[in-house]
C-alpha positions as CSV (number, residue, x, y, z in Angstrom):
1,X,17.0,1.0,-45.2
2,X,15.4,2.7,-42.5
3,X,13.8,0.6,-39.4
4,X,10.5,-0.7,-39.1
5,X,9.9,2.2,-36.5
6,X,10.6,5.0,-39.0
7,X,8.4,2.8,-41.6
8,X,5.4,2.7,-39.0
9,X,6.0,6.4,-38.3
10,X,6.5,5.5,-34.4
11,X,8.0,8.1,-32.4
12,X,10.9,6.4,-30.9
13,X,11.9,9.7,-29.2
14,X,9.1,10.0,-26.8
15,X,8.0,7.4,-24.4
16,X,4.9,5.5,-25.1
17,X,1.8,4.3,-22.7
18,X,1.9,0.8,-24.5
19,X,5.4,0.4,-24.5
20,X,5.9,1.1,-20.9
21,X,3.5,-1.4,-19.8
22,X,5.0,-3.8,-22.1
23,X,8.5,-3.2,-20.8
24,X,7.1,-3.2,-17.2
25,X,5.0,-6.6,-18.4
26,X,8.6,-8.2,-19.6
27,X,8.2,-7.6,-23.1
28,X,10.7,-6.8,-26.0
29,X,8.9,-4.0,-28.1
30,X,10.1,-0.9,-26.1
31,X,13.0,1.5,-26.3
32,X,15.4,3.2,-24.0
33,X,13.3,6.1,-23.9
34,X,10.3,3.7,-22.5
35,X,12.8,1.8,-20.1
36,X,13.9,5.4,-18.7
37,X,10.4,6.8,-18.1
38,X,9.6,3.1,-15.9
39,X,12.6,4.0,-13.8
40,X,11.3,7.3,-13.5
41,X,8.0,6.3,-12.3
42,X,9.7,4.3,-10.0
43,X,11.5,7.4,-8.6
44,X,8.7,9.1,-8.4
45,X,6.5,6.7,-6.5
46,X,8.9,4.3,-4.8
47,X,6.4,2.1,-2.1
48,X,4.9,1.0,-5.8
49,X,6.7,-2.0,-7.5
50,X,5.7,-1.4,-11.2
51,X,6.0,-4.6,-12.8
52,X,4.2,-6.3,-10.0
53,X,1.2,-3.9,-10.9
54,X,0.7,-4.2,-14.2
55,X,1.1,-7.9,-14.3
56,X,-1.6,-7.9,-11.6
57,X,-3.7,-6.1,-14.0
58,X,-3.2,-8.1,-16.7
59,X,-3.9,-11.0,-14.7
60,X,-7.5,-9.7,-14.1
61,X,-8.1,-8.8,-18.0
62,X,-7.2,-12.0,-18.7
63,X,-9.4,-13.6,-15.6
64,X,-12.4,-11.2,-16.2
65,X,-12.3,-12.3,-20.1
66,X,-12.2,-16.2,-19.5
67,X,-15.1,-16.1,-16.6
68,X,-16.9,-14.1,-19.1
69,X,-16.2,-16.9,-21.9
70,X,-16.7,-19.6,-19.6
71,X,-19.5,-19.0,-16.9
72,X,-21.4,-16.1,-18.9
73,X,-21.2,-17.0,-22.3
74,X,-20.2,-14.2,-24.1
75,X,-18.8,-14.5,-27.7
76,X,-18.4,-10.8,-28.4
77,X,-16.0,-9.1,-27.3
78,X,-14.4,-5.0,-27.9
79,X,-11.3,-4.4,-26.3
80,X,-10.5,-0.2,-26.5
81,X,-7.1,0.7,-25.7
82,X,-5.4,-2.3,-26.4
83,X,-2.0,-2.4,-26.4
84,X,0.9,-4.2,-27.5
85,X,0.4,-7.4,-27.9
86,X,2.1,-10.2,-25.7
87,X,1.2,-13.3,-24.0
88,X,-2.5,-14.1,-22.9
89,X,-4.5,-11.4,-25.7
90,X,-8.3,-10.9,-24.7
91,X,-9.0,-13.4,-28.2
92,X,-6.9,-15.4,-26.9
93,X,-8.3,-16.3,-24.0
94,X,-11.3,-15.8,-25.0
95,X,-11.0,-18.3,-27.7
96,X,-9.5,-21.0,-25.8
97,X,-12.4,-21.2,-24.5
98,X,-15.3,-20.3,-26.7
99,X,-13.4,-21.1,-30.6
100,X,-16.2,-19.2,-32.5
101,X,-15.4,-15.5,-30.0
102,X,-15.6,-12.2,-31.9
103,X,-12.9,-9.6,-30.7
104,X,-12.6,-6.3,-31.9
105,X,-9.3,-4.1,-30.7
106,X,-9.4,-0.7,-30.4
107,X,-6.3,1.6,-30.2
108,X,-4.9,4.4,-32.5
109,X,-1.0,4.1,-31.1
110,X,1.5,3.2,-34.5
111,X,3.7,0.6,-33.0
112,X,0.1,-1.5,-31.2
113,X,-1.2,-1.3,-34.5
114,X,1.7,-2.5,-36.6
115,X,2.2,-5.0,-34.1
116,X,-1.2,-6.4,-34.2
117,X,-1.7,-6.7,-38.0
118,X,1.2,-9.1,-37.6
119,X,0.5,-11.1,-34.4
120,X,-2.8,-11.1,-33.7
121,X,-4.8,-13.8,-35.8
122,X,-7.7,-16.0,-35.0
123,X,-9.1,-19.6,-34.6
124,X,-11.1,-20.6,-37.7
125,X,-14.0,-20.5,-36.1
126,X,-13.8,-17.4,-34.9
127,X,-13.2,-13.4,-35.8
128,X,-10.4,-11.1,-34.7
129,X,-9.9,-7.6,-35.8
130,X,-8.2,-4.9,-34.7
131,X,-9.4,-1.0,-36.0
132,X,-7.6,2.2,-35.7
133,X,-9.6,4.4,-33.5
134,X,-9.4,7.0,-30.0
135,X,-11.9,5.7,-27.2
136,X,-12.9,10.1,-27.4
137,X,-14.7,9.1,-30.7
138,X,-17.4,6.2,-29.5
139,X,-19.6,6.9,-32.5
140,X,-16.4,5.8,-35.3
141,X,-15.9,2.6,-32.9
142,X,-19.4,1.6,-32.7
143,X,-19.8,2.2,-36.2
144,X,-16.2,0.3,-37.7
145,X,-16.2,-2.6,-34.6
146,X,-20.5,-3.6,-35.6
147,X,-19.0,-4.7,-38.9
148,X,-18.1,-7.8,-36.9
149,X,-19.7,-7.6,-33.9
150,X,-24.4,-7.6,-33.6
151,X,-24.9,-4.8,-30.8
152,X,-28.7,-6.5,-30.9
153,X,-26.4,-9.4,-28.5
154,X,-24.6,-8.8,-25.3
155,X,-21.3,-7.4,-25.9
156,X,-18.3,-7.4,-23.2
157,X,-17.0,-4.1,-23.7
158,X,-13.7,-4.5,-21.9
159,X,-11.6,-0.5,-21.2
160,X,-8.5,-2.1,-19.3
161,X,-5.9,1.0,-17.6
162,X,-7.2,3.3,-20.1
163,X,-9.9,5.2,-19.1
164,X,-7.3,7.4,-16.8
165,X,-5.3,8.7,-20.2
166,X,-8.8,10.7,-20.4
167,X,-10.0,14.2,-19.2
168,X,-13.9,13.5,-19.3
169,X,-14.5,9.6,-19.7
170,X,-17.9,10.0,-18.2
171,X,-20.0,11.0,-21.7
172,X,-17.8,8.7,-23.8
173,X,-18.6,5.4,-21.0
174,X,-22.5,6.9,-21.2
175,X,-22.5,7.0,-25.4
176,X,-20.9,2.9,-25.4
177,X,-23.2,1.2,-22.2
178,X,-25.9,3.3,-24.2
179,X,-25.3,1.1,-27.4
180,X,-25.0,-2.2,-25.7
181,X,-27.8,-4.7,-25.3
182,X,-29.2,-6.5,-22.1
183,X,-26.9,-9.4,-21.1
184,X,-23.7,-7.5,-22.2
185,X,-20.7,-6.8,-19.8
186,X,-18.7,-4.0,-18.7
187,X,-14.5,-4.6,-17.3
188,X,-12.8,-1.9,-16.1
189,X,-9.8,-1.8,-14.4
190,X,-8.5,1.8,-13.1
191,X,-5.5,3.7,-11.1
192,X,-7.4,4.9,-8.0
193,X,-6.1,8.5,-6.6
194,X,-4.3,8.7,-3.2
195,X,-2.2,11.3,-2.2
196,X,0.8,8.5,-2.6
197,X,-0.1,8.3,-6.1
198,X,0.0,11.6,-6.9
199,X,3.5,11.3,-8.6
200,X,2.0,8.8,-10.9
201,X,0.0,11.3,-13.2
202,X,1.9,14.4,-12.9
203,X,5.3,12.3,-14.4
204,X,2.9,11.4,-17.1
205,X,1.0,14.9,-17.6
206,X,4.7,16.2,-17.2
207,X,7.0,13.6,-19.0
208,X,4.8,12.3,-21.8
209,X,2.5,15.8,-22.3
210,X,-0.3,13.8,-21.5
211,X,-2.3,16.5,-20.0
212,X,-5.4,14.2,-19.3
213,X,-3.8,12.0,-17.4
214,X,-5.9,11.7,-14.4
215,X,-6.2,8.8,-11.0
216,X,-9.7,9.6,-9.8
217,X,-11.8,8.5,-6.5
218,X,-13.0,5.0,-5.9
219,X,-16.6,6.6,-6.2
220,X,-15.9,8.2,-9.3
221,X,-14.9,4.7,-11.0
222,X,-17.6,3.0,-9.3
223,X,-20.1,5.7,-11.2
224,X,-18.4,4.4,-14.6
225,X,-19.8,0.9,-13.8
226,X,-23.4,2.1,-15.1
227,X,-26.7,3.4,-13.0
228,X,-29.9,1.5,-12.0
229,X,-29.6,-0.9,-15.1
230,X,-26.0,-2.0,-14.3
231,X,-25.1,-4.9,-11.5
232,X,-21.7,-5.0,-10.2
233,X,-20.7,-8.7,-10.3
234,X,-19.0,-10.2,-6.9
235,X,-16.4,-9.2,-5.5
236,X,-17.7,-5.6,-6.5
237,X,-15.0,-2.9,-7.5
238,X,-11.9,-4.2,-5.4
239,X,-7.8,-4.4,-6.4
240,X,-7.0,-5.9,-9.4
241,X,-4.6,-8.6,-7.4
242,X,-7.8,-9.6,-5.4
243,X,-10.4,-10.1,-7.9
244,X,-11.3,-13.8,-8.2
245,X,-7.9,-14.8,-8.1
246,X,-6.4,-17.7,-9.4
247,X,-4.7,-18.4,-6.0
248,X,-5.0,-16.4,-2.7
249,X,-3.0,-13.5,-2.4
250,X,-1.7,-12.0,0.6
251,X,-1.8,-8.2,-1.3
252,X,-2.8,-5.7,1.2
253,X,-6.5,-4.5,-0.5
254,X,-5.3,-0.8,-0.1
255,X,-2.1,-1.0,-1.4
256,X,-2.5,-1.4,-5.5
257,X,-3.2,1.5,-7.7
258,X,-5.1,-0.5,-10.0
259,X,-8.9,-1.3,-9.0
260,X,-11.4,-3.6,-11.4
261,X,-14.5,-5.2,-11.4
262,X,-17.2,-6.3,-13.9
263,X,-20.8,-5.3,-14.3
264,X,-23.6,-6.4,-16.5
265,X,-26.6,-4.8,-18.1
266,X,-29.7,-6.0,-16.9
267,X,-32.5,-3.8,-18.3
């Protein structure tokens, strides 16, 4: 019997996004292959301490998501470019809080989605689904997640460390805060360009073929937030590590690739 990898079609030869961030998070569904492109990275771009990054980043998903359940009462949420799941998912937070939450997961990687059929279920009161779509096709999302989710209600349309695996986010970000109403949300979280950084993309453009692999400019990401009818929510666009944090950190504000923040529609 072949394994549940050659069942799922999953490329096991190739290093994968998700399965490097869930090796570098501490996780278990990851191969050699993923385990040697980390070390790479870490090669590459040695002042950066990888697992120390994307923890930090998961830390302000899961942050941004429960001040969103808790202080702004959202109940709907669409998570694009999920990943594996692991400790602290978006409905899971989410849901601690608020029971009757509405998540919809986006991603079109083989292993995330057999993974998530499996592991990620919901309270009673609640809904969570998970659809098979690329963040380039806004219209197919839109269309498959309002099958559980009324776009007539504020929405928290939450693009965590993805937007960077694409060459033109701009139109695709325009087409999604288009379809959202007053009241809904928008997290982002980022890798910023430096010259530092440079390694970063070019090991994945290089390594993984991902030719749209991209840092950009603070001001760039800060465009993505939305024009005159979005408000950036306090602290603003700032390092992951140092938004609302749990506890005070003493990261130096310049030195994390990652960079998040929140806005909100308001017209």
């Amino acid at each position: 019997m072949g394994s549940q990898a050659e069942h799922e079609g999953i490329d096991t030869t190739t290093a994968s996004t998700a399965r490097v961030y869930d090796y570098l998070l501490g996780g278990k569904d990851h191969y050699a292959i993923d385990r040697e492109f980390a070390e790479r990275l870490a090669e590459r771009c040695p002042e950066l301490n990888f697992n120390w990054e994307v923890r930090q980043n998961r830390g302000f998903m899961v942050r941004a998501i429960r001040h969103l359940a808790a202080n702004a009462g959202m109940r709907q949420f669409l998570d694009i470019g999920t990943g594996l799941p692991t400790q602290e998912n978006a409905h899971q937070v989410a849901q601690a809080v608020a029971p009757d939450a509405r998540v919809v997961y986006v991603d079109n990687d083989p292993i995330v989605l057999a993974h998530a059929r499996a592991l990620l279920t919901s309270t009673p009161e609640g809904v969570t689904r998970y659809i098979d779509r690329d963040l380039r096709d806004p219209d197919a999302i839109l269309e498959d997640a309002a099958q559980v989710l009324d776009f007539s209600k504020p929405v928290v349309l939450s693009l965590i460390a993805v937007l960077h695996f694409v060459s033109d986010p701009e139109p695709v970000l325009e087409r999604l805060r288009a379809a959202l109403a007053p009241g809904s949300h928008l997290v982002i979280s980022h890798g910023v360009h430096r010259p530092e950084f440079e390694p970063i993309a070019e090991t994945y453009q290089r390594v993984m073929r991902l030719e749209d692999a991209a840092l950009r400019p603070y001001a760039r990401i800060q465009a993505m937030f939305g024009g005159p009818d979005w408000e950036i929510l306090d602290p603003g666009l700032v390092p992951v590590a140092v938004w609302r944090p749990d506890e005070p950190t003493l990261v130096d504000p310049a030195s994390g690739v990652f960079i998040g923040g929140i806005s909100r529609k308001v017209g």
